[in-house]
mmCIF file of the protein (N, C-alpha, C, O) and its ligand, coordinates in Angstrom:
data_MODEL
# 
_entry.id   MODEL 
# 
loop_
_entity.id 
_entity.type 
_entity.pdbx_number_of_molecules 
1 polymer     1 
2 non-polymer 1 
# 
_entity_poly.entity_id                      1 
_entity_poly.type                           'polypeptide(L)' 
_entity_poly.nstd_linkage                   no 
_entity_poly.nstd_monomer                   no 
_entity_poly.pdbx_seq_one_letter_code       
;(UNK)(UNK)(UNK)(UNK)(UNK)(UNK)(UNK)(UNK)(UNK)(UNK)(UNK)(UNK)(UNK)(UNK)(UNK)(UNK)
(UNK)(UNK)(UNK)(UNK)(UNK)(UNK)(UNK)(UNK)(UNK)(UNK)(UNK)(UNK)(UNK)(UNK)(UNK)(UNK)
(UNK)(UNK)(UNK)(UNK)(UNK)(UNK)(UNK)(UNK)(UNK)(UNK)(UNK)(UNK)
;
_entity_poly.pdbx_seq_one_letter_code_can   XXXXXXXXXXXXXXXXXXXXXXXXXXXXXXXXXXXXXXXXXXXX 
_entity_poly.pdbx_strand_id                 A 
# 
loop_
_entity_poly_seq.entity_id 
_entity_poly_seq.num 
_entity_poly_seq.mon_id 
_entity_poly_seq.hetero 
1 1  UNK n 
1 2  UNK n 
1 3  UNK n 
1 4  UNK n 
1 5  UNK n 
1 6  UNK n 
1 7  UNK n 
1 8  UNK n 
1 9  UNK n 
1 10 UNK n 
1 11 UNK n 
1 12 UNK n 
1 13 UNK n 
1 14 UNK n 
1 15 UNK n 
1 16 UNK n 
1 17 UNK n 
1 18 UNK n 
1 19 UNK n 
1 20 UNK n 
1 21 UNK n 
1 22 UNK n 
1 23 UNK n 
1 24 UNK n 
1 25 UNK n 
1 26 UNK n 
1 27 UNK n 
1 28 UNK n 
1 29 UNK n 
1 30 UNK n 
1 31 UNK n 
1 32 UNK n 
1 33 UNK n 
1 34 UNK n 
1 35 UNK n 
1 36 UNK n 
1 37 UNK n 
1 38 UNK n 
1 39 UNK n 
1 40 UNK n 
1 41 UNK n 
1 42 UNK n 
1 43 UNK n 
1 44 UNK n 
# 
loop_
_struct_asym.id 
_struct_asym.entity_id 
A 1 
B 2 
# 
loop_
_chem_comp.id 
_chem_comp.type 
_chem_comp.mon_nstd_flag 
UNK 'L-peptide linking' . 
ZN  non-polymer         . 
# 
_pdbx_entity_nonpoly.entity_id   2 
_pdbx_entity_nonpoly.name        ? 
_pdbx_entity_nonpoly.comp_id     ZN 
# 
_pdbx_nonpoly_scheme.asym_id         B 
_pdbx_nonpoly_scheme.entity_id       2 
_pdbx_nonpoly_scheme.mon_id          ZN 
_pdbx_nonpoly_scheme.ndb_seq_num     1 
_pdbx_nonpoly_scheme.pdb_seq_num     101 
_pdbx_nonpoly_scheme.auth_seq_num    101 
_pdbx_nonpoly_scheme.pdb_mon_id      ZN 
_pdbx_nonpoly_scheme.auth_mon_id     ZN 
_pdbx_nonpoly_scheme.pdb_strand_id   A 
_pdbx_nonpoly_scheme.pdb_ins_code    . 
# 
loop_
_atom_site.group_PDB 
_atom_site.id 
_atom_site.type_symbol 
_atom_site.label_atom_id 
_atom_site.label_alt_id 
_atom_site.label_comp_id 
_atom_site.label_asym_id 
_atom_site.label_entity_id 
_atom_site.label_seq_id 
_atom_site.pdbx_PDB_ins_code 
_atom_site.Cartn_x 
_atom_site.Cartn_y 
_atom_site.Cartn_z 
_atom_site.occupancy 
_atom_site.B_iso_or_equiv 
_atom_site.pdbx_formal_charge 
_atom_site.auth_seq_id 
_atom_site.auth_comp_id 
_atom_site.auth_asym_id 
_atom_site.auth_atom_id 
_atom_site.pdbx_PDB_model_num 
ATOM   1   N  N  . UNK A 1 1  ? 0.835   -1.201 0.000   1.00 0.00 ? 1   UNK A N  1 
ATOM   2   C  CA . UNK A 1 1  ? 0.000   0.000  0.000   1.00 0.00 ? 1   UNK A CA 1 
ATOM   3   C  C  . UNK A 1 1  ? 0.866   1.246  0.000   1.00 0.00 ? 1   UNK A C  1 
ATOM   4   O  O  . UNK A 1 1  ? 1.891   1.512  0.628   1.00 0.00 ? 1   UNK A O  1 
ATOM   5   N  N  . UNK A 1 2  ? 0.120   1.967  -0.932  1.00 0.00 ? 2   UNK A N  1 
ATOM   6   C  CA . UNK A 1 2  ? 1.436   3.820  -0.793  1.00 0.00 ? 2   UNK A CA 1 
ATOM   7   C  C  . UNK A 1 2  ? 0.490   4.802  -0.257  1.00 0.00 ? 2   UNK A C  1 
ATOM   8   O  O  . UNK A 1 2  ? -0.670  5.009  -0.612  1.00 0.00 ? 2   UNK A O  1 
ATOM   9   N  N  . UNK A 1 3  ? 1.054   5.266  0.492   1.00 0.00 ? 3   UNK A N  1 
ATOM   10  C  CA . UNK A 1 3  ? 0.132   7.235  1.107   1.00 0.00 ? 3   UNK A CA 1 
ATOM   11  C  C  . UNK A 1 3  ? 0.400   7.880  0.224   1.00 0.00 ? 3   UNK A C  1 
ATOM   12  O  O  . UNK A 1 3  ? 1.471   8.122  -0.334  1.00 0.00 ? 3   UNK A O  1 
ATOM   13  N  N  . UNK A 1 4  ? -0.762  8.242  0.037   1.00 0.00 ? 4   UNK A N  1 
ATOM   14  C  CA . UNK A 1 4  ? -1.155  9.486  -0.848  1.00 0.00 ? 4   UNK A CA 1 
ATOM   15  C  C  . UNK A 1 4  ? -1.284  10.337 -0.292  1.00 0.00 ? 4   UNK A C  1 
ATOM   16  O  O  . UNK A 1 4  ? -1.882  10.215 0.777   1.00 0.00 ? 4   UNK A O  1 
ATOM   17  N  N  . UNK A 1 5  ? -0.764  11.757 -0.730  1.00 0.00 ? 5   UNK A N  1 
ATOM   18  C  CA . UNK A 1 5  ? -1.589  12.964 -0.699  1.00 0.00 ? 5   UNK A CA 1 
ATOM   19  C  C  . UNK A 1 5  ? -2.132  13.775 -1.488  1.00 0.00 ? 5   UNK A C  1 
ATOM   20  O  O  . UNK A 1 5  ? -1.422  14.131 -2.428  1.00 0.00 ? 5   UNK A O  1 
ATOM   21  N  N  . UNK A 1 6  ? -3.351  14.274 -1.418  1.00 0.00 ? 6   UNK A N  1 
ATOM   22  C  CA . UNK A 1 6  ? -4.009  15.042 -2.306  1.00 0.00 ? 6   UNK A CA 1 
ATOM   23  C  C  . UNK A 1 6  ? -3.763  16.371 -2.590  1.00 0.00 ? 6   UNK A C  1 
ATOM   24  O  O  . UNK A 1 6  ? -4.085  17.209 -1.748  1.00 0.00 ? 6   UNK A O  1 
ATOM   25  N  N  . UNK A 1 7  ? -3.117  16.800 -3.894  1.00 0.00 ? 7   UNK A N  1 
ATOM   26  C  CA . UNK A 1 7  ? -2.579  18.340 -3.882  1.00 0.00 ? 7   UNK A CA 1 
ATOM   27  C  C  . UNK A 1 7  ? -3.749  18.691 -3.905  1.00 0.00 ? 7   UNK A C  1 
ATOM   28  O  O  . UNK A 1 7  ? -3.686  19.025 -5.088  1.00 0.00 ? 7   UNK A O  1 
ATOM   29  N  N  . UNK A 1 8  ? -4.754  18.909 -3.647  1.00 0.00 ? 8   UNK A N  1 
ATOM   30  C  CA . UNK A 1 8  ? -5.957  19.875 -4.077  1.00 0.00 ? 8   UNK A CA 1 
ATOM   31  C  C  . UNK A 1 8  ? -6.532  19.794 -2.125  1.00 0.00 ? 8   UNK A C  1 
ATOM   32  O  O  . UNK A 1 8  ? -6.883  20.805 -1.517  1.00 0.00 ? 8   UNK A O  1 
ATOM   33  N  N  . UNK A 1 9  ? -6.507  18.966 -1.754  1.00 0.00 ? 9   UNK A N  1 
ATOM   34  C  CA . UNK A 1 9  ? -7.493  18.737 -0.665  1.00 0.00 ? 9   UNK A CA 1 
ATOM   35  C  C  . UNK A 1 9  ? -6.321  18.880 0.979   1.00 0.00 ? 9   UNK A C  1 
ATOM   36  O  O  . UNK A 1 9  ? -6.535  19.402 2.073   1.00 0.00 ? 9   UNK A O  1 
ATOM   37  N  N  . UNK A 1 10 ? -5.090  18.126 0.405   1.00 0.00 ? 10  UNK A N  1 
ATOM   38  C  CA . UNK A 1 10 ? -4.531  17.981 1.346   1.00 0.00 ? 10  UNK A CA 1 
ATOM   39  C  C  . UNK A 1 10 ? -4.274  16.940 2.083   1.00 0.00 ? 10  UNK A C  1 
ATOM   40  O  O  . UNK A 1 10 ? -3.278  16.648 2.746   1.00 0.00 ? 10  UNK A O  1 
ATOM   41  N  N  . UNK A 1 11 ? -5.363  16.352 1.888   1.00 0.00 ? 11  UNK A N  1 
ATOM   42  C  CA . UNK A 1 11 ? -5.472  14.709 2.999   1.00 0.00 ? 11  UNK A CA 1 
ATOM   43  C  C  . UNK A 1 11 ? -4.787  13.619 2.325   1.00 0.00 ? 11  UNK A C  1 
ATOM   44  O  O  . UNK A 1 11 ? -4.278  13.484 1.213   1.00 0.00 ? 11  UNK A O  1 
ATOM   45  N  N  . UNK A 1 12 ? -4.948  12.820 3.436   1.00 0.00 ? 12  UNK A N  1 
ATOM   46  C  CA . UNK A 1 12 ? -3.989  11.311 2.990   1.00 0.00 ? 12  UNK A CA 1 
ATOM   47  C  C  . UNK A 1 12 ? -5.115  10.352 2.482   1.00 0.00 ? 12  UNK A C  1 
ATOM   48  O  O  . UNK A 1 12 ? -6.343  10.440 2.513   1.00 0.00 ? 12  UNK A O  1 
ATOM   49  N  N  . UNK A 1 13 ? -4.256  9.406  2.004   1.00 0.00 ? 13  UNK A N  1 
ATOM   50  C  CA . UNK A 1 13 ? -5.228  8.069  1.663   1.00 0.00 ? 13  UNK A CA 1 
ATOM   51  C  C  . UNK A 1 13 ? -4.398  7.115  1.277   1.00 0.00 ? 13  UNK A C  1 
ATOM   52  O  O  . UNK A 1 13 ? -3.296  7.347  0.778   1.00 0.00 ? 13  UNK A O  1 
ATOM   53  N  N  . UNK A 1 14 ? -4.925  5.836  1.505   1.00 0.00 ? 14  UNK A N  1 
ATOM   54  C  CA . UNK A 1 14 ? -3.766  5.030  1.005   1.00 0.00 ? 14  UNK A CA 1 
ATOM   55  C  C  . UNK A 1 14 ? -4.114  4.394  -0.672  1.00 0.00 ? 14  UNK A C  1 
ATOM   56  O  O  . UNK A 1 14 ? -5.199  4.385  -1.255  1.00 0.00 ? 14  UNK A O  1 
ATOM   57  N  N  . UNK A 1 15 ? -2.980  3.973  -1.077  1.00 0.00 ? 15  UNK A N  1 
ATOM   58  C  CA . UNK A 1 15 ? -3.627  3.518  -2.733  1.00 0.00 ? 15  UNK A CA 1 
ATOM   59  C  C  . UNK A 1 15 ? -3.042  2.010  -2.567  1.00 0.00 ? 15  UNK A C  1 
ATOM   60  O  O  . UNK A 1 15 ? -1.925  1.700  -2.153  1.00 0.00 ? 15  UNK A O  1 
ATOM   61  N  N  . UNK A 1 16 ? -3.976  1.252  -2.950  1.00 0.00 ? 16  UNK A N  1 
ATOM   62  C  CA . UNK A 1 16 ? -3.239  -0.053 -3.461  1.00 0.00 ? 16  UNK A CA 1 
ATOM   63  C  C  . UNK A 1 16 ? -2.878  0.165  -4.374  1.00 0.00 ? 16  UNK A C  1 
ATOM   64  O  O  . UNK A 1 16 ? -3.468  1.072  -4.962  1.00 0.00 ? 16  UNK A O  1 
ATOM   65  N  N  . UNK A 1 17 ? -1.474  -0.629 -5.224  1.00 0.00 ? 17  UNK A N  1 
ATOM   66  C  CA . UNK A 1 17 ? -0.864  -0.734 -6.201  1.00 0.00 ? 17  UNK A CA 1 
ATOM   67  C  C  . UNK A 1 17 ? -1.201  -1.596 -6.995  1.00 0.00 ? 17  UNK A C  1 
ATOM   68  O  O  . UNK A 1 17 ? -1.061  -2.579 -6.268  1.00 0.00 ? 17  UNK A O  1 
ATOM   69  N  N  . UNK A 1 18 ? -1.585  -2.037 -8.065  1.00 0.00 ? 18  UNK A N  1 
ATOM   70  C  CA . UNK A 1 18 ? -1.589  -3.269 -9.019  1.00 0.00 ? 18  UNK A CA 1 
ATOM   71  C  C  . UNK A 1 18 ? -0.647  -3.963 -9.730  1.00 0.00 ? 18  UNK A C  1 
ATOM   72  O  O  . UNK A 1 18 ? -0.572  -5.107 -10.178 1.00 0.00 ? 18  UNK A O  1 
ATOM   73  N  N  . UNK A 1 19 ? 0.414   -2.490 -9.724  1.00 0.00 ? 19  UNK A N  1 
ATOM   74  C  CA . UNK A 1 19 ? 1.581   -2.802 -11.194 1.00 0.00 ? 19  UNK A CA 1 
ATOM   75  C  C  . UNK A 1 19 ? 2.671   -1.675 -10.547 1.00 0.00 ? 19  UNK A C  1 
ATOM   76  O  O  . UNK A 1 19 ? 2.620   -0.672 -9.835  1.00 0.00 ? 19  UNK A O  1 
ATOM   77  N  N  . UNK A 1 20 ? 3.367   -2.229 -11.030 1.00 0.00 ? 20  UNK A N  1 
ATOM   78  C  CA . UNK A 1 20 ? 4.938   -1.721 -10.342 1.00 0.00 ? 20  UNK A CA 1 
ATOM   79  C  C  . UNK A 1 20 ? 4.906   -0.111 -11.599 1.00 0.00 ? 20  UNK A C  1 
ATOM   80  O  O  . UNK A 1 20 ? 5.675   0.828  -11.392 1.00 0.00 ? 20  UNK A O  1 
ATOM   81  N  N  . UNK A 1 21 ? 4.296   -0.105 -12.333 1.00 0.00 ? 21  UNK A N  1 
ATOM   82  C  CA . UNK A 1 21 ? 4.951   0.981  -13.272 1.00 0.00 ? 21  UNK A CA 1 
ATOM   83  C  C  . UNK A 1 21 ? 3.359   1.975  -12.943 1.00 0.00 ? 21  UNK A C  1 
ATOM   84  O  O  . UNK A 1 21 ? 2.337   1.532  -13.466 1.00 0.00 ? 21  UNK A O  1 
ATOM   85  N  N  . UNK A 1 22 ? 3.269   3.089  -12.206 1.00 0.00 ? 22  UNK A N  1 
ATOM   86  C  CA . UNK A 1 22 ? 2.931   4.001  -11.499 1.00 0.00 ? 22  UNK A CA 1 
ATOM   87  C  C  . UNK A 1 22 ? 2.721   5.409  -12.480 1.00 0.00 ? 22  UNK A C  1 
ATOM   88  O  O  . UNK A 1 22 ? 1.746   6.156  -12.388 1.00 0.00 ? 22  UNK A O  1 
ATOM   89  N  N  . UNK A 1 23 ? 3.657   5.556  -13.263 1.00 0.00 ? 23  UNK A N  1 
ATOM   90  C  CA . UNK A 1 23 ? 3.614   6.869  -14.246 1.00 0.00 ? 23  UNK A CA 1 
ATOM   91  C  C  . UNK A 1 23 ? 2.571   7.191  -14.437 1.00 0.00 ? 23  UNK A C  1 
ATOM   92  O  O  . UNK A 1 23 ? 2.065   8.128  -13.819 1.00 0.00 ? 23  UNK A O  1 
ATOM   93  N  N  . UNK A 1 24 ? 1.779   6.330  -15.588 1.00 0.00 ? 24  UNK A N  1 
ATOM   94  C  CA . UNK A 1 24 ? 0.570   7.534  -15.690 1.00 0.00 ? 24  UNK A CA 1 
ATOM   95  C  C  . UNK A 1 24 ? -1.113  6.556  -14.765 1.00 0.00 ? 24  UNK A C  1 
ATOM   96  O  O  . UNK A 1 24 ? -2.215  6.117  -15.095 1.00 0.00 ? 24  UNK A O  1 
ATOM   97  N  N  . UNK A 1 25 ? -0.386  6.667  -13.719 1.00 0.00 ? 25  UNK A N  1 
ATOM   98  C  CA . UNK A 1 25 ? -1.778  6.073  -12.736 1.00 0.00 ? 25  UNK A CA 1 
ATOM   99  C  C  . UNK A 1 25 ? -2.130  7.562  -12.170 1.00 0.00 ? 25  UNK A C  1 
ATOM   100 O  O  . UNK A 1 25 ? -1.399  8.457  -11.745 1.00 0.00 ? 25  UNK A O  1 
ATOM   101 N  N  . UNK A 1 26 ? -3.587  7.465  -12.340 1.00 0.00 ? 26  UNK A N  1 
ATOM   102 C  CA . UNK A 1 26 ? -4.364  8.804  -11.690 1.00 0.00 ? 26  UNK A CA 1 
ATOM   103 C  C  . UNK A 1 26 ? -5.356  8.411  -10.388 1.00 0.00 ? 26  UNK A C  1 
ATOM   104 O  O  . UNK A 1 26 ? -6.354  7.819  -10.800 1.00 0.00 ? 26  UNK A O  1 
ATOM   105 N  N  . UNK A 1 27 ? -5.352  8.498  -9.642  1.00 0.00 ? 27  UNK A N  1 
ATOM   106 C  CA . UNK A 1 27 ? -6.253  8.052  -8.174  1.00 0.00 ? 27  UNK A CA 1 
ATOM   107 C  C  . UNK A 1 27 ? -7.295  9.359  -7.988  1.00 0.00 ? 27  UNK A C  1 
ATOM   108 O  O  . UNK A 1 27 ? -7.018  10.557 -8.046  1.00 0.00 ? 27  UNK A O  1 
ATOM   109 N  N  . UNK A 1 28 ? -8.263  8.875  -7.806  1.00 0.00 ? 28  UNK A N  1 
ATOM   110 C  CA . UNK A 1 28 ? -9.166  10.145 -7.675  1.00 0.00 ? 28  UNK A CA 1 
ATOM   111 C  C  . UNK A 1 28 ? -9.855  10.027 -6.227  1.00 0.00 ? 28  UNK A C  1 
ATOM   112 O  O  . UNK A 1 28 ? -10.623 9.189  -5.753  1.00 0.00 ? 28  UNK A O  1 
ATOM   113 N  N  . UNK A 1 29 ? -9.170  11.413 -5.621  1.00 0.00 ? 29  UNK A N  1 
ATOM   114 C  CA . UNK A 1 29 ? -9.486  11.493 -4.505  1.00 0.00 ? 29  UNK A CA 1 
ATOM   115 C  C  . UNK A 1 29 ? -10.898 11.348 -3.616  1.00 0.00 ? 29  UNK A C  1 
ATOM   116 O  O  . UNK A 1 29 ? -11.782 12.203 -3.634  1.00 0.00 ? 29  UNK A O  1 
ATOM   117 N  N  . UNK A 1 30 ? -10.946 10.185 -2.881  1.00 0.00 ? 30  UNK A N  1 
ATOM   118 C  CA . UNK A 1 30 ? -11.945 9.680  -1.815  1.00 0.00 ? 30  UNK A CA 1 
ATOM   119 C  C  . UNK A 1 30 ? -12.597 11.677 -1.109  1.00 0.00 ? 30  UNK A C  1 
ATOM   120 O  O  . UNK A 1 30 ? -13.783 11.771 -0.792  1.00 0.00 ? 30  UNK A O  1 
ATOM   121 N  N  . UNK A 1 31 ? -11.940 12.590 -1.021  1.00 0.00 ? 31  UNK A N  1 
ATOM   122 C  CA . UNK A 1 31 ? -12.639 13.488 0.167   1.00 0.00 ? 31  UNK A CA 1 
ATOM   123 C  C  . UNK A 1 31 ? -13.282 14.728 -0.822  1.00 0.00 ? 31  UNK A C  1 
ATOM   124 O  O  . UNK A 1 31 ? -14.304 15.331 -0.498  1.00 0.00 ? 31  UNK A O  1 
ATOM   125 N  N  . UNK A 1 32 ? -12.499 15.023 -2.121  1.00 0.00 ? 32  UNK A N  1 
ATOM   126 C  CA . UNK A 1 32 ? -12.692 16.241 -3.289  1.00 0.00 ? 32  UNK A CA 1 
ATOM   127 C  C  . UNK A 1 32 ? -13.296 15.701 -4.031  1.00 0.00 ? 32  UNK A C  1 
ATOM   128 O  O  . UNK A 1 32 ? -14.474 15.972 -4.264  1.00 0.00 ? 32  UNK A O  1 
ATOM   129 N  N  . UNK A 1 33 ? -12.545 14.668 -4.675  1.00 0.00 ? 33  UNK A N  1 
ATOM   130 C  CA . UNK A 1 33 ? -13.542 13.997 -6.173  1.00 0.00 ? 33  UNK A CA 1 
ATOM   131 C  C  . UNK A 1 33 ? -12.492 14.406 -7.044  1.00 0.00 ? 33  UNK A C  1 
ATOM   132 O  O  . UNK A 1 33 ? -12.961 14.376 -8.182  1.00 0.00 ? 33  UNK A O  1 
ATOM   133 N  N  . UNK A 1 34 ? -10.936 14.886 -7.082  1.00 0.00 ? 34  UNK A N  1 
ATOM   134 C  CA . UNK A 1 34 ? -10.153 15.539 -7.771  1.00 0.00 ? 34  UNK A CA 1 
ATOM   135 C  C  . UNK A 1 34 ? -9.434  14.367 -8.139  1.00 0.00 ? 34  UNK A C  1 
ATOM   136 O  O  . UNK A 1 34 ? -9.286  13.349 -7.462  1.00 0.00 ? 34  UNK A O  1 
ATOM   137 N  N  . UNK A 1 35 ? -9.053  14.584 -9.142  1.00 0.00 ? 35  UNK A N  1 
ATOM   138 C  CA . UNK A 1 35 ? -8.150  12.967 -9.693  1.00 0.00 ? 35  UNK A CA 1 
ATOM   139 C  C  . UNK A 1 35 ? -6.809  13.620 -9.896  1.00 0.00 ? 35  UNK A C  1 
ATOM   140 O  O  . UNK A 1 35 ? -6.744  14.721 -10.443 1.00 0.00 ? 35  UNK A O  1 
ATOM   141 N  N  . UNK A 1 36 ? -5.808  13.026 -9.505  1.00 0.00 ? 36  UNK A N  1 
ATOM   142 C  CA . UNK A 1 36 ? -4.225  13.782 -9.521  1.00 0.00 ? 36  UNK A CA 1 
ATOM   143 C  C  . UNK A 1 36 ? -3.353  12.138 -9.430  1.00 0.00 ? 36  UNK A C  1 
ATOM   144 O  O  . UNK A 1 36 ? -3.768  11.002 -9.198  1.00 0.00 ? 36  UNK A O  1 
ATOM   145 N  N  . UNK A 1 37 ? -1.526  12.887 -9.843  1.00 0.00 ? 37  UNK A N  1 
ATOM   146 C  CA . UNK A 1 37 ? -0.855  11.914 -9.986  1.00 0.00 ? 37  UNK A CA 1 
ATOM   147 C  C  . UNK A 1 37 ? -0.225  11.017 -8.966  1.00 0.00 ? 37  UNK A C  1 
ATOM   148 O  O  . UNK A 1 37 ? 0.395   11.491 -8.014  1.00 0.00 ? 37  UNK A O  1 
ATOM   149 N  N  . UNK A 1 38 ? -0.393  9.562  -9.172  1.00 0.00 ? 38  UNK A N  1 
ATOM   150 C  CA . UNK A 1 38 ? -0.242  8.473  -8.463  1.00 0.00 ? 38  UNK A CA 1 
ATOM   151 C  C  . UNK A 1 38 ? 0.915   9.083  -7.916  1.00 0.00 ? 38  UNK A C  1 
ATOM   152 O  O  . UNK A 1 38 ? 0.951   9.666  -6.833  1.00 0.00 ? 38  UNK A O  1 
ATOM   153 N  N  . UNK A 1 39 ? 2.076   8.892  -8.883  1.00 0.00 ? 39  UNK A N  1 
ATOM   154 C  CA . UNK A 1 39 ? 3.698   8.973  -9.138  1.00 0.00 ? 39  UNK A CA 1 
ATOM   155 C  C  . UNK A 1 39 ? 4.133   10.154 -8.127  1.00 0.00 ? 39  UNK A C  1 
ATOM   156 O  O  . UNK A 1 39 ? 5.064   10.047 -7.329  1.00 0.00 ? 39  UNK A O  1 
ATOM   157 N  N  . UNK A 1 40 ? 3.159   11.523 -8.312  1.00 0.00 ? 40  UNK A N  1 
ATOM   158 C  CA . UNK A 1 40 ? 3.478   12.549 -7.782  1.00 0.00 ? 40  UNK A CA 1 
ATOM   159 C  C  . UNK A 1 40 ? 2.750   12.761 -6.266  1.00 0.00 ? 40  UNK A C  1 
ATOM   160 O  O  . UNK A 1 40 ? 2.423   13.735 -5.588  1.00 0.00 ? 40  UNK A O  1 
ATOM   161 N  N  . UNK A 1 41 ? 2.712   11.892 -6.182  1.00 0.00 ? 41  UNK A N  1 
ATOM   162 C  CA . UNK A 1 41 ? 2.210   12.274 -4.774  1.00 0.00 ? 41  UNK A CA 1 
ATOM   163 C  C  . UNK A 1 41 ? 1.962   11.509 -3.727  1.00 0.00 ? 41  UNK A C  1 
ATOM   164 O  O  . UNK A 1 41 ? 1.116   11.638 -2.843  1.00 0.00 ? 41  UNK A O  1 
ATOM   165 N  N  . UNK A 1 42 ? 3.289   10.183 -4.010  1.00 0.00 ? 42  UNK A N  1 
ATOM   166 C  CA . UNK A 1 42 ? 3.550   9.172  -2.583  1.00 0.00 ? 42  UNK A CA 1 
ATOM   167 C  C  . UNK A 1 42 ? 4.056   9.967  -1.872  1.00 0.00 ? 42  UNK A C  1 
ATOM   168 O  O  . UNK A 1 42 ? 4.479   11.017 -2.356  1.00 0.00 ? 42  UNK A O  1 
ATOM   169 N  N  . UNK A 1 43 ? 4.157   9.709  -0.566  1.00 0.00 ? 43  UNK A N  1 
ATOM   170 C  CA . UNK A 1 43 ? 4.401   9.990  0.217   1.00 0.00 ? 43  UNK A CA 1 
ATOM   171 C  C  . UNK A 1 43 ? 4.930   9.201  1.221   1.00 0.00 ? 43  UNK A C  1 
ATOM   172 O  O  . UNK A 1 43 ? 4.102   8.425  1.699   1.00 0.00 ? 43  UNK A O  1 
ATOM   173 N  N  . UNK A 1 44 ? 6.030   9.146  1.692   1.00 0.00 ? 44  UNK A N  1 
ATOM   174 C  CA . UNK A 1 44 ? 6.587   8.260  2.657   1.00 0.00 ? 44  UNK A CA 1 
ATOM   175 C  C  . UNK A 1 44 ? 6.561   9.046  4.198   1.00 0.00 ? 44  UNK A C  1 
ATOM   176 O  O  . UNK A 1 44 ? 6.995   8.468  5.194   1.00 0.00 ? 44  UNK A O  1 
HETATM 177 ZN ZN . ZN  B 2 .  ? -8.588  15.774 -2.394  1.00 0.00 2 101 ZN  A ZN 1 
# 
């Protein structure tokens, strides 16, 4: 599992992964409804 954060909202979330190659995965945020980048916005 990777933490996310949401540039628009701020909050965390976690993402399951499916596939090791992440580039153009878009997760759309559980709290906004804003969809932003997988890649850009783990968070450790
Ligand atoms: Zn958000």
């Amino acid at each position: 599992m990777l933490k996310l954060r949401c540039p628009n909202c701020k909050n965390s979330m976690l993402y399951k992964s499916t596939t090791d190659s992440l580039d153009k995965k878009v997760k759309k945020c559980v709290y906004c409804g804003k969809s932003f980048s997988v890649l850009k916005s783990i968070r450790n």
